[in-house]
C-alpha positions as a printed NumPy array, in Angstrom:
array([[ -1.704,   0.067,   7.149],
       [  0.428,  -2.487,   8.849],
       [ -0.211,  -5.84 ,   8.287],
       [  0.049,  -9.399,   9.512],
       [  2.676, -11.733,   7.573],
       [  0.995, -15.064,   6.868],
       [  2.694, -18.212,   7.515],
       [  3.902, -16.733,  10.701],
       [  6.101, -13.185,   8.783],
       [  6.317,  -9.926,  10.432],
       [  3.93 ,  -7.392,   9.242],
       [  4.639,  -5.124,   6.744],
       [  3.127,  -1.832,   5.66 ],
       [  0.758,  -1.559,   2.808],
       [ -1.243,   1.006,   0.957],
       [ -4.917,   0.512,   0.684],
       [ -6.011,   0.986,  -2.563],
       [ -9.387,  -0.507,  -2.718],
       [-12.643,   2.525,  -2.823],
       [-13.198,   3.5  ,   0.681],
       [-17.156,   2.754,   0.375],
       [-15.87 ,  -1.012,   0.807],
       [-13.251,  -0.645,   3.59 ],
       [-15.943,  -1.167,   6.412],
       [-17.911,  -3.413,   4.785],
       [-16.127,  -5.975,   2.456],
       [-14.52 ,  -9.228,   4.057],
       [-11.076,  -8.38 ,   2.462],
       [ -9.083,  -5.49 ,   1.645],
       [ -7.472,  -4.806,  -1.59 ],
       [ -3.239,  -3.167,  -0.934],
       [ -0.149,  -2.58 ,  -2.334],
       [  3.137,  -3.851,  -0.091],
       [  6.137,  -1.425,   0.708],
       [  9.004,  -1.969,   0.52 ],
       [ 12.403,  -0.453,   1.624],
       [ 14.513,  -1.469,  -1.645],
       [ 13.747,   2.063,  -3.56 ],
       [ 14.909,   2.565,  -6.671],
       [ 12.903,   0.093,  -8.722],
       [ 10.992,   0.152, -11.482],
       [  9.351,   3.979, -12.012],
       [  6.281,   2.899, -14.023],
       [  4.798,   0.88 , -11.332],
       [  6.701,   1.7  ,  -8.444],
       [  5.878,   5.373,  -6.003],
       [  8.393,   6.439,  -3.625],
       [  6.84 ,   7.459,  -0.185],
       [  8.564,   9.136,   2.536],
       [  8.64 ,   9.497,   6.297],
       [  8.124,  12.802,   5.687],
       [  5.089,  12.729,   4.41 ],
       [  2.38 ,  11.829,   7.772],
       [  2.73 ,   8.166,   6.692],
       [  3.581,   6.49 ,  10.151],
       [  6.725,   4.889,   8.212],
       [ 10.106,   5.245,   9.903],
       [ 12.439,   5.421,   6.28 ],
       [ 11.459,   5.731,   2.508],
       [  9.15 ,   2.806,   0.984],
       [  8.044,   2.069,  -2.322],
       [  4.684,   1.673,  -3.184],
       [  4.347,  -1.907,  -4.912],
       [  2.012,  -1.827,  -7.235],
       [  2.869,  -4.681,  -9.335],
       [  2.22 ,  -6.907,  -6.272],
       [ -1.381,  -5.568,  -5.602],
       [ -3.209,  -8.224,  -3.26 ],
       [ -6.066,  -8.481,  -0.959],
       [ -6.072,  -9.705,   2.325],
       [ -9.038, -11.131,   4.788],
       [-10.039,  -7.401,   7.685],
       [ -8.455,  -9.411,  10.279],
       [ -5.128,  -9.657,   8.789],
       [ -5.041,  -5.301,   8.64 ],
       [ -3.619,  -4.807,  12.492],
       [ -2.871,  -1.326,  12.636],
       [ -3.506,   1.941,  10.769],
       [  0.297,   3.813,  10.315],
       [ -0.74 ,   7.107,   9.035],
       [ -1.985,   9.033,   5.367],
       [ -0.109,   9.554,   2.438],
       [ -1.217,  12.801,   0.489],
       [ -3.799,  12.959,  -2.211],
       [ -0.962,  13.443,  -4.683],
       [  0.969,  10.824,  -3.66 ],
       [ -2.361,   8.398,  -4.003],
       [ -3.034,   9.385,  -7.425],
       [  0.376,   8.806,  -8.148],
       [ -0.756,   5.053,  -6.865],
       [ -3.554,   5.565,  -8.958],
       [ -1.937,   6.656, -12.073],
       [  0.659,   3.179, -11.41 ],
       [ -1.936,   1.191, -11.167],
       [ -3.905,   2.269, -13.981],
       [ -0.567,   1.463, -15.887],
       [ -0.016,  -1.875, -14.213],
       [ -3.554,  -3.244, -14.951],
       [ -4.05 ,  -1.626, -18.407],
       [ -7.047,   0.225, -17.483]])
């Protein structure tokens, strides 16, 4: 998902994270930010590649320890998929981030 900067940024690509019985319906939607400096922390970061059907032109990290939610109209394009194990990989992060 590729979406607006506030206060005028570029957009950025994000992972949705929020259950997809809300993604129609709810005002906001719950993501986690990329971002292109890999190598961070491992517990609550998940490396995602090009490679991978994501829409992204070079390897991201999934951050999970920045988890935010953002009003629909702010989500301007959908980029692509990442697999199912690299979203339970997400999962798993965030389950670790939150402490549930």
């Amino acid at each position: 998902m590729l979406v607006d900067g506030h206060d005028g940024g570029e957009p950025r690509p994000a992972v949705v994270v929020q259950a997809e019985l809300f993604n129609e319906t709810h005002a906001t939607i719950t993501l986690c930010p990329l971002t292109r400096s890999v190598g961070g922390e491992a517990l609550f970061r998940v490396a995602i590649s090009p490679q991978e059907h994501t829409g992204l032109p070079v390897e991201c990290e999934v951050q999970v320890d920045r988890i935010i939610s953002v009003p629909r109209h702010r989500c301007v394009k959908l980029l692509g998929h990442a697999s199912a194990t690299r979203m339970e990989q997400v999962d798993q992060a965030l389950r670790r981030w939150l402490a549930l």
